[in-house]
C-alpha positions in Angstrom: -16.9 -19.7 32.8 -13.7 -17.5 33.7 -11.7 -20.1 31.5 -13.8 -19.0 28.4 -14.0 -15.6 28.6 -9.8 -15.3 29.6 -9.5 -17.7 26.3 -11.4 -15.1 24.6 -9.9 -12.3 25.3 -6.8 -13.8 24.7 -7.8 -15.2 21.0 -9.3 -11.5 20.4 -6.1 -10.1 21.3 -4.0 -12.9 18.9 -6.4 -11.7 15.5 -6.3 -8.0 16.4 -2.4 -8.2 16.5 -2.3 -10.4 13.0 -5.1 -7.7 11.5 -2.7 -4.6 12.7 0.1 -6.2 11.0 -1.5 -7.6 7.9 -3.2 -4.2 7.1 0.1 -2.2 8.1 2.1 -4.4 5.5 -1.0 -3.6 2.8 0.2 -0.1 3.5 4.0 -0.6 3.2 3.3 -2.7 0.4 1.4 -0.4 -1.8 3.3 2.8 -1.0 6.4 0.4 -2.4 5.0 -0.6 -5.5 4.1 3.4 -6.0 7.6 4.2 -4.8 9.3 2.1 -7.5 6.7 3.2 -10.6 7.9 6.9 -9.3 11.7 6.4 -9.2 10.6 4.7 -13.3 8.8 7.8 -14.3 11.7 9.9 -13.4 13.9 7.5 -14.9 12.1 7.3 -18.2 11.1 10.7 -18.4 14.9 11.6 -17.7 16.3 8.9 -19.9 13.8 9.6 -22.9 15.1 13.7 -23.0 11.6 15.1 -22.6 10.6 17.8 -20.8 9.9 17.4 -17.1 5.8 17.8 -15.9 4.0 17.6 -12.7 2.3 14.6 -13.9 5.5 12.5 -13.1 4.9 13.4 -9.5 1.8 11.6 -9.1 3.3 7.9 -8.1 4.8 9.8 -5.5 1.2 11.4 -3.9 -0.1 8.1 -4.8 2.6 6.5 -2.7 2.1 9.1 0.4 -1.7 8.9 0.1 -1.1 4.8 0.3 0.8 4.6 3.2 -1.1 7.0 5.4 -4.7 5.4 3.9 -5.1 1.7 4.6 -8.0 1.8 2.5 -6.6 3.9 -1.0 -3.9 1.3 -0.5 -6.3 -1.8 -0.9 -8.1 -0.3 -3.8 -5.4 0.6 -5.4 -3.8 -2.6 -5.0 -6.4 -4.4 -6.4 -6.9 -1.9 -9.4 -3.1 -2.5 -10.2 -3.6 -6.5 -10.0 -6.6 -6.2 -12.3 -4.6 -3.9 -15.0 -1.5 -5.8 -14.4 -3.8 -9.1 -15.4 -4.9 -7.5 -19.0 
């Protein structure tokens, strides 16, 4: 009886450890992908000549809002699979 519950606890401790790093990476990952459509909106908008807005600054919230919200960061991800599928 000690066996199972020791084997328990140790399993438990195994997927907790996977699901802390899987839904840290979710993070990192979508605060990348928001990272790199910022540094193209600055690119483009400089590139193109146009006048500079505050709107080009939204990837970069996007990407702050990402990495410190696990769950914004799996929405979003999924929205951007879904449009990037169309």
């Amino acid at each position: 009886m000690a066996d199972s519950k020791q084997a328990k606890q140790y399993s438990d401790k195994i997927f907790e450890s996977i699901q802390k790093t899987f839904t840290k990476t979710v993070s990192n990952f979508a605060a990348a992908l928001f990272l790199i459509l910022g540094i193209g909106v600055l690119l483009g908008f400089t590139l193109a000549g146009t006048p500079h807005s505050w709107l080009m600054l939204a990837p970069f919230a996007l990407a702050l809002f990402a990495y410190y919200s696990r769950d914004f960061a799996i929405v979003a991800l999924i929205v951007f699979f879904v449009l990037f599928m169309i």
